[in-house]
KOLBA-36897 format. One record per residue (C-alpha): x, y, z. Coordinates in steps of 0.05 Angstrom, whole numbers, padded with zeros to 5 digits, always signed. Example, Ala and Ser with C-alpha at 12.3 -4.5 7.8 and 13.67 -1.06 7.14 Angstrom:
# residues 2
+00246-00090+00156+00273-00021+00143
END
This chain:
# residues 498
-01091-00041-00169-01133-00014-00105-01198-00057-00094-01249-00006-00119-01296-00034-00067-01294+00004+00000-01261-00051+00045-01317-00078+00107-01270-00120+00146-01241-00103+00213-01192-00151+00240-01198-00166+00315-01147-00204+00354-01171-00242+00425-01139-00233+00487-01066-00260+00478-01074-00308+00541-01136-00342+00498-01075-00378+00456-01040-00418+00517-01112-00456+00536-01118-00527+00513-01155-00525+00448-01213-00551+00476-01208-00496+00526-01190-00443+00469-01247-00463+00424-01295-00451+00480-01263-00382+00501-01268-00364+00420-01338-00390+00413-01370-00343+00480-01327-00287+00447-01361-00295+00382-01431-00297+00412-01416-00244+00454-01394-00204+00391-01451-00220+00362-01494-00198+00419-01458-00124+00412-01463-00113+00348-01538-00129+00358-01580-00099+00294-01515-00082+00248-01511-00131+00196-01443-00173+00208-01411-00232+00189-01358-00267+00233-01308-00317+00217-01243-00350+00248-01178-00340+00219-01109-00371+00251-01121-00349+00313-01155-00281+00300-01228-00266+00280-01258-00226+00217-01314-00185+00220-01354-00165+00158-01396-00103+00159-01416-00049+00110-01420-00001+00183-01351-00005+00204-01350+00053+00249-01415+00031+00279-01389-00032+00291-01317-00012+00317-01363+00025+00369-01391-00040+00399-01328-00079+00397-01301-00028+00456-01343-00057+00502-01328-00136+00485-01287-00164+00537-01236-00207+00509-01215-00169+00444-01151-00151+00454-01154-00102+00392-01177-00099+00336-01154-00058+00265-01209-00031+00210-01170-00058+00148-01170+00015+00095-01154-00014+00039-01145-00071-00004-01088-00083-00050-01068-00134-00108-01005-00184-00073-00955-00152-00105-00893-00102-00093-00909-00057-00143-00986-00041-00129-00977-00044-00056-00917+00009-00067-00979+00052-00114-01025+00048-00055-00986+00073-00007-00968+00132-00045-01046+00147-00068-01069+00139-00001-01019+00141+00062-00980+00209+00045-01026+00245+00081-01022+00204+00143-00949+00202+00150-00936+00269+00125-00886+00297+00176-00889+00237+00222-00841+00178+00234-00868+00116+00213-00848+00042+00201-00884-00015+00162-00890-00084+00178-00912-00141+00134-00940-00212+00154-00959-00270+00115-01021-00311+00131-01049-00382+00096-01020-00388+00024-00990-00321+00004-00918-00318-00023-00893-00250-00024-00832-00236+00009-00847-00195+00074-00779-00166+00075-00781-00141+00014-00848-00112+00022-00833-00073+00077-00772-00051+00044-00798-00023-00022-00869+00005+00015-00824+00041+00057-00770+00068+00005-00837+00089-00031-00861+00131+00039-00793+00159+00052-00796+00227+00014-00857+00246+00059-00844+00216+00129-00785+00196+00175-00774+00122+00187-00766+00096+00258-00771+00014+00272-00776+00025+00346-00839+00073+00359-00861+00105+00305-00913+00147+00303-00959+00107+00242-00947+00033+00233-00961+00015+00170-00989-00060+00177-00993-00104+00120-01023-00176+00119-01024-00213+00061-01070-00268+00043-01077-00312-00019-01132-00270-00048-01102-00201-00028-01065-00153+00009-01101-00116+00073-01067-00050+00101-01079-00011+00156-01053+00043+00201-01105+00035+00261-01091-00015+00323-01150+00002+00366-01151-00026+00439-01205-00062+00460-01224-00074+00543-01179-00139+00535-01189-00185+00586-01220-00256+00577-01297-00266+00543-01356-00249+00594-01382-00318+00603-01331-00363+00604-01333-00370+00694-01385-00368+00736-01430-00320+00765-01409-00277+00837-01451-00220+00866-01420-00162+00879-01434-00116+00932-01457-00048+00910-01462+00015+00936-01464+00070+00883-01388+00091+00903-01336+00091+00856-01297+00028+00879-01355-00023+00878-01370-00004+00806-01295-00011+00782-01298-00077+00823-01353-00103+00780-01316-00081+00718-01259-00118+00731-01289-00178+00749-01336-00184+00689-01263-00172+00646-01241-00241+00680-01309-00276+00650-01350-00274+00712-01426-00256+00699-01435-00215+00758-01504-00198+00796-01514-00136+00840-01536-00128+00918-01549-00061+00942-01564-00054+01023-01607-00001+01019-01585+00048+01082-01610+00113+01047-01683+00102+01012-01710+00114+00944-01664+00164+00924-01599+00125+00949-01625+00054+00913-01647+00107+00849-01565+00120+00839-01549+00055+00847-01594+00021+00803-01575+00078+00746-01495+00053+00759-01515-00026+00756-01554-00006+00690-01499+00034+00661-01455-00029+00677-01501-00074+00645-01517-00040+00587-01449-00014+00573-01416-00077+00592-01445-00143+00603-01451-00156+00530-01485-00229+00526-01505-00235+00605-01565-00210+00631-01544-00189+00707-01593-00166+00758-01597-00123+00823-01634-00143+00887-01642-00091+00937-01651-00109+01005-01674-00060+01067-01622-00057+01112-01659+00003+01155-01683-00045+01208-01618-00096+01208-01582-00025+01226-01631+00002+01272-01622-00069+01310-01553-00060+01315-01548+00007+01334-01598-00005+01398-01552-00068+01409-01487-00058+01396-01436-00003+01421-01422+00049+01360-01352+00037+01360-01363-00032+01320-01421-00017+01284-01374+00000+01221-01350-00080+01224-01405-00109+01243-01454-00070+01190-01396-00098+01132-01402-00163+01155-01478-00156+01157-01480-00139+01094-01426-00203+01069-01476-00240+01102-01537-00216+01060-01489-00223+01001-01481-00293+01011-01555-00304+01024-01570-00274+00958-01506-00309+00926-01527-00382+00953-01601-00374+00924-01575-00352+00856-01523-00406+00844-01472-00349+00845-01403-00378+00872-01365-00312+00895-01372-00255+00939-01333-00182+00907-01323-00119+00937-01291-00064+00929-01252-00054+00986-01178-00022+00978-01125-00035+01036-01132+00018+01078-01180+00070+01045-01222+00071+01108-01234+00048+01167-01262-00015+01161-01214-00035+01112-01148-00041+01152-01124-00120+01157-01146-00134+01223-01213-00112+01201-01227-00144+01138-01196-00206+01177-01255-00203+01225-01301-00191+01169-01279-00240+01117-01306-00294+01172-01374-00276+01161-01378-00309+01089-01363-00383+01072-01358-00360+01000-01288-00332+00974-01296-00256+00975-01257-00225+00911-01221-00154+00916-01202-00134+00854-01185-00066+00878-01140-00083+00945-01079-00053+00920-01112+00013+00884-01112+00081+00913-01164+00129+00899-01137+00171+00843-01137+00100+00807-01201+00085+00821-01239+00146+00801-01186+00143+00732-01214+00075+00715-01291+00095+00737-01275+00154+00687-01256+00096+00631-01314+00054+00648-01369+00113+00644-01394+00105+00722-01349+00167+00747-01411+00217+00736-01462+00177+00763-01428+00151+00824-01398+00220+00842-01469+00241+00848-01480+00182+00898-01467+00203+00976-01433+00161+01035-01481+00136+01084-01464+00191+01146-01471+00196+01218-01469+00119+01225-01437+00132+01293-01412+00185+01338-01359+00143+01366-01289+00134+01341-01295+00064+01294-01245+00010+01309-01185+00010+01255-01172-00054+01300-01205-00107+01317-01208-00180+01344-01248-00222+01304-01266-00265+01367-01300-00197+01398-01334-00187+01332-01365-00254+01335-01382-00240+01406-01417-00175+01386-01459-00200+01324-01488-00268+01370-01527-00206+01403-01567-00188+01348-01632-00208+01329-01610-00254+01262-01683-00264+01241-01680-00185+01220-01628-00197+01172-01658-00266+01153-01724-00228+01138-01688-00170+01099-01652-00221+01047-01717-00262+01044-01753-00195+01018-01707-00173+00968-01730-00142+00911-01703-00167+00843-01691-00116+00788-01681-00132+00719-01630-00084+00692-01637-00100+00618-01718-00093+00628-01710-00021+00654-01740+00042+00620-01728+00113+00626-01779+00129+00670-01766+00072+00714-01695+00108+00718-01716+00174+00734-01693+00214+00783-01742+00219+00847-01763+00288+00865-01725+00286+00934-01656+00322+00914-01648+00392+00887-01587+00434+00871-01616+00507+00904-01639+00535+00960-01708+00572+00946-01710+00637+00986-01773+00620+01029-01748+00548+01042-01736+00530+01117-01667+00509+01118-01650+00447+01168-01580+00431+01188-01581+00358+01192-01503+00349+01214-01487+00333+01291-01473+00393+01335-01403+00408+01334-01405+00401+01258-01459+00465+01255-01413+00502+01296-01362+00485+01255-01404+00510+01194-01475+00525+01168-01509+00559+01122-01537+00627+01153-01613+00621+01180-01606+00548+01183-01629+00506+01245-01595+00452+01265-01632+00378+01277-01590+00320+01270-01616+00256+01241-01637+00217+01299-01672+00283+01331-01709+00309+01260-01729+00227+01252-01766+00239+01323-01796+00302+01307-01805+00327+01247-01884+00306+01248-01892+00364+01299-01863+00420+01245-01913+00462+01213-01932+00444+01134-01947+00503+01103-01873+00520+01088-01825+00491+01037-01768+00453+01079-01696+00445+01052-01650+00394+01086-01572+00378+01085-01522+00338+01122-01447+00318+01123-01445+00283+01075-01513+00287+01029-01534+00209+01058-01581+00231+01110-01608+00279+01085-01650+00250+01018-01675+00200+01067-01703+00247+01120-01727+00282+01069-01771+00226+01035-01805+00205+01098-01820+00282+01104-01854+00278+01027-01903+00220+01059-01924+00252+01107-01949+00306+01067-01893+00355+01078-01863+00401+01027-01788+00378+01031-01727+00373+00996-01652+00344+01003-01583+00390+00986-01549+00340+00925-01489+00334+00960-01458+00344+01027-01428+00405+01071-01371+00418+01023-01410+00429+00957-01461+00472+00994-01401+00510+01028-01371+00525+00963-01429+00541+00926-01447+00597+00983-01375+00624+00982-01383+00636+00900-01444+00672+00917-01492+00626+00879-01555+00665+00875-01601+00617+00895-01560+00598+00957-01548+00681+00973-01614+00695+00966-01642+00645+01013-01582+00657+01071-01604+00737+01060-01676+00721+01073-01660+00681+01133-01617+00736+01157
END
């Protein structure tokens, strides 16, 4: 007979690769998994236990619980057991028929039986006779079917189920060191951080702030969403550090043709700072072979100089499409789309090329107290001690264009002539930064540039000085298309200009 008891046991199976350690090494794997279980499932009552290999988790909130598992790394899958059957031939045939018709009604299908500790039944025969019994309703196919049937019998019972849920896989969070990874709110660095923390390495956050409030704002809602979401059983943390003046003593330094390798390797080098005073034994980016500039061989050869730690690349060999697929899996995609590229670094053509002995050459010019200063003021943020409104949104951005709003072009010259919104004056970011004190105040300002970087921050420093001023979300394109659907609020403000 079916147990009349509604069955509370999910079955979840560790990363396959957990099996070849040393059992030393395995019973330490299993042991941060379990915590780190326990950690997830947080408030919902549980009970976990090994079994030959494999762990069993008791809870009367199954679905709940099946929820948090998703996010464990180091479950390989896991299976909520649907019912519970007497060990024998005849009421395991019963059950199926009283409660698997339905779910293989028109399908293909297969059913596999295992043994486990002392049962006895014949597994062959099981999956013989359960399957005769499911033939009238479903088709029968041993390579793929479309429902397995799984059936694990133990000495007090029989467990079936249909469900083999994936989990994130991977190895427990925990079970390496720590690293820091290097954020900056774009896709890649978040999927960087993913993938290392699914090869157990508690990872902490360094953002070099290039684009002010707003800019570090995005970034510390992605490191939250990854430390929330994922970190199950670490408690990671984000230290920002102001890299305005380490760039503005390049740029009057340095010729803008290397800024783009020197500014990485800048910011390797405030990694490491960060990474040495933590304990942290690993440096992780995420930099893809050729995505940019900066990121051809010779390049990251010059950079990779700058850091006695090892720097990790878990992304070298993705494209784009990958990335933003796996940001979409992780739950970053939204947030970071939101985030812009720092813009208008440089005029010059950057070097997909370089020599790391002229790199060196070029960084000995800079002032290296500014940098040492920077990393020595970092600011540490706790990601699990964050609230709402310590996430909010600051009132920089905005996704109109009021009609009486003075629109300023913030994009270099031969970009306005390319394109700008009608009635819009153009100041790029170096000239606006100069003069914007000498505008008048008793008009609302709206700002955009490129690439929506610039932008937010010209706009803050507008907001202190007492200035009624707002940044485009978003760069050229997104305001380009939103003007050539005729959004109303965009219309009605290029009319009024007109």
């Amino acid at each position: 007979m079916i147990h009349t008891d509604q069955p509370d046991l999910i079955i979840v199976r560790p990363a396959p690769e957990m099996q070849l350690k040393s059992w030393q090494t395995r019973r330490r794997f299993r042991n941060i998994l379990m915590n780190n279980m326990r950690a997830a499932l947080g408030e919902i009552p549980h009970e976990i236990r090994v079994d030959q290999g494999r762990l069993l988790l008791r809870t009367p909130a199954v679905e709940a619980a099946a929820e948090r598992l998703e996010h464990v790394f180091g479950v390989a899958s896991y299976s909520p057991v649907e019912m519970v059957v007497e060990p024998t031939v005849e009421a395991l045939c019963e059950a199926a028929r009283d409660r698997l018709v339905d779910v293989i009604r028109g399908r293909t299908y297969a059913v596999r039986c295992k043994r486990h500790g002392g049962a006895r039944l014949s597994t062959r025969k099981v999956e013989q006779q359960v399957g005769a019994a499911l033939n009238p309703f479903g088709t029968v196919n041993l390579g793929e079917p479309d429902v397995r049937v799984a059936i694990d019998l133990v000495e007090d019972g029989a467990w079936v189920f249909t469900q083999r849920r994936p989990g994130p896989g991977g190895v427990p969070l925990g079970v390496q060191d720590r690293a820091v990874t290097l954020m900056s709110g774009g896709f890649d660095s978040a999927v960087a951080a993913w993938y290392t923390m699914r090869r157990g390495v508690g990872t902490d956050y360094v953002f070099c702030n290039l684009g002010g409030a707003t800019h570090e704002n995005m970034v510390t809602r992605i490191a939250h969403r990854l430390a929330s979401d994922w970190a199950i059983g670490d408690r990671p943390r984000l230290f920002v550090v102001d890299f305005l003046p380490v760039v503005a003593d390049m740029r009057a330094r340095l010729p803008g043709e290397v800024w783009q390798v020197v500014l990485k390797r800048l910011m390797y080098r405030a990694g490491e700072g960060v990474a040495r005073g933590i304990g942290a034994q690993a440096l992780v980016t995420g930099e893809a072979l050729s995505q940019v500039s900066s990121q051809t061989l010779s390049n990251l050869n010059s950079i990779d100089s700058a850091s006695d730690l090892p720097v990790l690349r878990p992304l070298i060999g993705f494209d784009k499409t990958e990335i933003m697929k796996l940001a979409r899996r992780i739950g970053t995609y939204e947030l970071s789309e939101g985030v812009p590229e720092f813009c208008a670094l440089s005029l010059s053509k950057p070097l997909v090329s370089s020599r790391r002995g002229r790199i060196d050459r070029e960084e000995e010019q800079l002032d290296q107290s500014v940098l040492e200063r920077a990393v020595a003021e970092a600011r540490e943020i706790d990601l699990a001690g964050l609230t709402e409104d310590d996430l909010t949104e600051p009132d920089v951005l905005t996704d109109t264009i009021v009609a009486d709003a003075e629109v300023i072009d913030c994009q270099p010259p031969r970009r306005f002539r390319d394109w700008h919104l009608p009635g819009a004056t153009n100041h790029p970011p170096d000239e606006l930064a100069r003069r914007y004190e000498s505008l008048p105040k008793d008009r609302p300002y709206l700002l955009y540039c490129l690439r929506g970087a610039n932008a937010p921050v010209l706009a803050e420093r507008m907001q202190r000085a007492g200035f009624d001023a707002h940044a485009y979300r978003g760069g050229v394109s997104k305001l380009r298309r939103a003007f050539e659907r005729g959004d109303a609020e965009v219309a009605a403000a290029s009319d009024e200009a007109r």
